[in-house]
DRENSE-352697 format. One line per field, with one value per residue: x negated, y, z of N, C-alpha, C in turn. Coordinates in pm, 1 decimal. Layout:
<nodes>
n.c1 <- (X, ...)
n.c2 <- (Y, ...)
n.c3 <- (Z, ...)
ca.c1 <- (X, ...)
ca.c2 <- (Y, ...)
ca.c3 <- (Z, ...)
c.c1 <- (X, ...)
c.c2 <- (Y, ...)
c.c3 <- (Z, ...)
</nodes>
This chain:
<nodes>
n.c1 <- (19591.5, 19386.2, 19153.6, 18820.6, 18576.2, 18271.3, 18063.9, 17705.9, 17580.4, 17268.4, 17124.3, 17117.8, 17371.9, 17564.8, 17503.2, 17335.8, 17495.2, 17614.0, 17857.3, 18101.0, 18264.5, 18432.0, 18520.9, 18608.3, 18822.1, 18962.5, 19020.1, 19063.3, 19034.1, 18781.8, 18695.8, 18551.7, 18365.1, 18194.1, 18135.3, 17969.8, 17779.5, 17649.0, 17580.2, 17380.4, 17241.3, 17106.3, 17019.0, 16837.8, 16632.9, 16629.1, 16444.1, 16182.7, 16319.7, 16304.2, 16475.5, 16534.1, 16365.5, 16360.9, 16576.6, 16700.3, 16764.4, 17006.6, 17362.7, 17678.6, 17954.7, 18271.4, 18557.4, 18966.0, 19185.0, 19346.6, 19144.2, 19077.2, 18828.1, 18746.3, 18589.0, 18199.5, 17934.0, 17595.3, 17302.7, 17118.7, 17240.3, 17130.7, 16941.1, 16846.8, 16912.9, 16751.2, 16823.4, 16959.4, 16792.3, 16747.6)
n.c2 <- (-4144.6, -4339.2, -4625.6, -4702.4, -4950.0, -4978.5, -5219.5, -5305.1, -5441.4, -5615.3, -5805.3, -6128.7, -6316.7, -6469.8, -6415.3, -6186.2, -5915.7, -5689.7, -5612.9, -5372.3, -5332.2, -5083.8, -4879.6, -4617.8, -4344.5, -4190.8, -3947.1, -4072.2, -4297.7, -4130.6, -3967.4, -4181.1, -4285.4, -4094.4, -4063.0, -4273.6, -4232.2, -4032.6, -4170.2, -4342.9, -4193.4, -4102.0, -4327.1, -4399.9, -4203.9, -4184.5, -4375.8, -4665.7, -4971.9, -5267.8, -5504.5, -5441.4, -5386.3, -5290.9, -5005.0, -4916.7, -5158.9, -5210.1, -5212.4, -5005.2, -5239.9, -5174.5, -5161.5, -5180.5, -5123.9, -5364.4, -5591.2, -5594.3, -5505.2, -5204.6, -5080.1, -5092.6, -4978.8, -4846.1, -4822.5, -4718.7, -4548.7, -4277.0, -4245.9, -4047.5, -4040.5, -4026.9, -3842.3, -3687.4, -3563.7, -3336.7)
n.c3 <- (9149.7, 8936.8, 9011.3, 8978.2, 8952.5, 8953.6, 8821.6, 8838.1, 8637.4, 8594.1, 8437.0, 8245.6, 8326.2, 8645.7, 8849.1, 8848.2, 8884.8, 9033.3, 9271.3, 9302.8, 9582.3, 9700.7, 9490.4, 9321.6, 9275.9, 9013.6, 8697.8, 8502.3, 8209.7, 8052.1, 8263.9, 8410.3, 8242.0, 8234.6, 8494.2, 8544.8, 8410.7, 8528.1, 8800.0, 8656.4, 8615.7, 8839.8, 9015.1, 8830.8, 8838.4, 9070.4, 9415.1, 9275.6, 9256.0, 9406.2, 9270.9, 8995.3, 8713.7, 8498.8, 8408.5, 8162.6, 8057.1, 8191.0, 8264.6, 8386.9, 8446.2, 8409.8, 8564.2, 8647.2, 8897.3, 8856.3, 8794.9, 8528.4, 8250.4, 8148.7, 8044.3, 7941.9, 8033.7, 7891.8, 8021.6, 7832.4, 7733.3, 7813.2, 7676.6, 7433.4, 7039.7, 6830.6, 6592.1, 6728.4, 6818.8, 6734.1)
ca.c1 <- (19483.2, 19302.2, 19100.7, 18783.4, 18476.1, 18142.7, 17965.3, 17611.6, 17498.5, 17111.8, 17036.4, 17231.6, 17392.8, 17691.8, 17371.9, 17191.0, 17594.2, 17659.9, 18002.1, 18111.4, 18341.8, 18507.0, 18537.9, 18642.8, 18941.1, 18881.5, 19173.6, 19096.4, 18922.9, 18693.7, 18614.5, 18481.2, 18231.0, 18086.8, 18065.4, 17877.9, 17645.9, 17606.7, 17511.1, 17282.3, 17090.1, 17057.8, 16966.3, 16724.4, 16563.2, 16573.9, 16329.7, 16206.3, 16373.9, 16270.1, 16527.2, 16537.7, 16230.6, 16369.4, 16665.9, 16774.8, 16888.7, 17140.6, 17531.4, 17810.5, 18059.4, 18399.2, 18703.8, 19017.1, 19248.5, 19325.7, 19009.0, 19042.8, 18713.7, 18796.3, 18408.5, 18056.0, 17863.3, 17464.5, 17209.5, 17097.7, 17353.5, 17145.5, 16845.5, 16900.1, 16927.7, 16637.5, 16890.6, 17042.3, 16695.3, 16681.5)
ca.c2 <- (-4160.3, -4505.5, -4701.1, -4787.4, -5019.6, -4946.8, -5286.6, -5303.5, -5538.3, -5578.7, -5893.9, -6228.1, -6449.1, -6420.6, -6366.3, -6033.4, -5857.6, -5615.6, -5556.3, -5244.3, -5370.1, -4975.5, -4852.7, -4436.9, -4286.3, -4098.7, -3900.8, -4171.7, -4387.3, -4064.7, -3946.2, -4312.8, -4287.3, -3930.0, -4100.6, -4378.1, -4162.7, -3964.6, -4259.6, -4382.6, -4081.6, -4119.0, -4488.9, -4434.3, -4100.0, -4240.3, -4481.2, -4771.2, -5082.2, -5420.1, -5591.6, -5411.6, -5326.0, -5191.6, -4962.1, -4909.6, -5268.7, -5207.3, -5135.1, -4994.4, -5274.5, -5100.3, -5241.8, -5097.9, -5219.8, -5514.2, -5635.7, -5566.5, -5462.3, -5097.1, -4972.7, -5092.2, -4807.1, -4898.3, -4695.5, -4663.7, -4402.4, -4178.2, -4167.3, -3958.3, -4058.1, -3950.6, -3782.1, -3621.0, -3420.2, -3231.1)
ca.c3 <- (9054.2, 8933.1, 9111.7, 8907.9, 9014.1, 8874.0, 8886.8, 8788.8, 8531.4, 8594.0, 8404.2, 8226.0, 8441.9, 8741.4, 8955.4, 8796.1, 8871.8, 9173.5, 9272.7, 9387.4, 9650.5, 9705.7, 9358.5, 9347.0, 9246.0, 8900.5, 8666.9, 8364.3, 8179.7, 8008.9, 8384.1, 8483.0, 8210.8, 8269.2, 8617.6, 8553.1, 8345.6, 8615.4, 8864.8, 8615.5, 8617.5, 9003.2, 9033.7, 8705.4, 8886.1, 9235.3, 9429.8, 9266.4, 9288.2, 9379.3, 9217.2, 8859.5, 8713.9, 8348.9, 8452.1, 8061.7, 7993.2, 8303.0, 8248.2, 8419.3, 8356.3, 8476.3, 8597.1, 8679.5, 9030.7, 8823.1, 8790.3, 8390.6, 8248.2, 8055.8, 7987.0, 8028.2, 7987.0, 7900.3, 8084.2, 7733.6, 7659.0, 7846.0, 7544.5, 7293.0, 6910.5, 6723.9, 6548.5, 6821.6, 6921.4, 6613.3)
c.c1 <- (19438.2, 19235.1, 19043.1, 18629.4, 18373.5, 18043.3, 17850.4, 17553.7, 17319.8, 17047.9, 17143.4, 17223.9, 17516.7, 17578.8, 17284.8, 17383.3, 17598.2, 17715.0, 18034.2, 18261.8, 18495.4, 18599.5, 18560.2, 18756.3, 18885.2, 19045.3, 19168.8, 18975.3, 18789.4, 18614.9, 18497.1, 18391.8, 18174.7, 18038.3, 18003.6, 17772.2, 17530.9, 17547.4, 17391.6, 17154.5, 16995.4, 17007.2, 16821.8, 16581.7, 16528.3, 16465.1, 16276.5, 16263.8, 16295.1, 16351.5, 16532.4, 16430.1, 16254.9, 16533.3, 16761.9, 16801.3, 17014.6, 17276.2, 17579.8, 17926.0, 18201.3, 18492.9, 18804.0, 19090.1, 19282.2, 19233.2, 18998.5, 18913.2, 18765.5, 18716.2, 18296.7, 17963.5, 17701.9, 17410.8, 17125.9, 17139.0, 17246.0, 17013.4, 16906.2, 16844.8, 16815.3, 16695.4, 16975.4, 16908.2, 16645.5, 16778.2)
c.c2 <- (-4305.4, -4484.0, -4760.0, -4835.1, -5033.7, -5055.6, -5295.4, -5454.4, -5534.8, -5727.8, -6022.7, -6290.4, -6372.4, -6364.0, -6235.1, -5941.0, -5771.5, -5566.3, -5438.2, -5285.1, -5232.9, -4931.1, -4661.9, -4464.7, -4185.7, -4072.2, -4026.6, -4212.6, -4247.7, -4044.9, -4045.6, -4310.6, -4192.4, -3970.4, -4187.6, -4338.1, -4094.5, -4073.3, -4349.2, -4337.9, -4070.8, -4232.4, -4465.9, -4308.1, -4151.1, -4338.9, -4581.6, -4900.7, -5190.3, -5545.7, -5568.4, -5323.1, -5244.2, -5132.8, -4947.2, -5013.3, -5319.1, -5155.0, -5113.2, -5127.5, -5230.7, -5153.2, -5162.1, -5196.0, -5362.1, -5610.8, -5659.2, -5496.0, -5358.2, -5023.8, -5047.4, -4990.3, -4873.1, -4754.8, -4619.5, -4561.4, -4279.9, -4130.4, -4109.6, -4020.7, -4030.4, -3829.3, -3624.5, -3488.3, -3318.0, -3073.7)
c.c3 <- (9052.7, 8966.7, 8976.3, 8944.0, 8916.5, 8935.6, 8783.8, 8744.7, 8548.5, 8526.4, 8324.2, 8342.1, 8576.3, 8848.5, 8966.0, 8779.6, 9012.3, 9179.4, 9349.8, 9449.7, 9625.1, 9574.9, 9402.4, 9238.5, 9127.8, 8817.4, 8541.4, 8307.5, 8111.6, 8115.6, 8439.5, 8389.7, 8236.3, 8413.9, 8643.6, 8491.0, 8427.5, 8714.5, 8808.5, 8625.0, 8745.3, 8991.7, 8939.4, 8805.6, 9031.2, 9254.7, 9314.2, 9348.9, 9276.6, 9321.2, 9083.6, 8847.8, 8548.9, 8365.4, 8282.3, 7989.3, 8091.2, 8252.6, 8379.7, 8358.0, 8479.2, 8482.0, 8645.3, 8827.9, 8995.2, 8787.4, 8637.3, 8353.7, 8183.3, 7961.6, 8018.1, 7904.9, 7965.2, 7967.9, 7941.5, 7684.7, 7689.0, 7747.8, 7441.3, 7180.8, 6888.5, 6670.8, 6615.7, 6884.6, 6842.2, 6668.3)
</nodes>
């Protein structure tokens, strides 16, 4: 299975980036977003943070073993449309 690294975007700049050294093993690129959706929901629901204080201008930006980017997911994804709450 690929090997894909969910680093967190929390701001512009090489400095507001946090690399996910490990990465996880996932069946494909669809899985790696449902799983960054899913870690969003944790990070966004969990403690506060002292380093990010607005969790929905954060990404997922995703990489695969080659350090190709494949996805960045926004934490935004996880509001719903207007449209979408009818």
């Amino acid at each position: 299975m690929p090997r894909y690294f969910f680093n967190l975007r929390y701001g512009a700049g090489a400095d507001k980036l946090a690399v996910d050294p490990e990465g996880d093993e996932l069946a494909d690129d669809e899985a790696a977003h449902q799983y960054a959706l899913r870690e969003a929901r944790g990070l966004i629901a969990g403690p506060p943070s002292l380093v990010v204080r607005d969790w929905f201008v954060c990404s997922f930006e995703i990489e695969d073993e080659d350090a190709r980017r494949v996805l960045t997911v926004p934490f935004s994804e996880l509001v719903p449309e207007e449209d979408d709450q009818v």
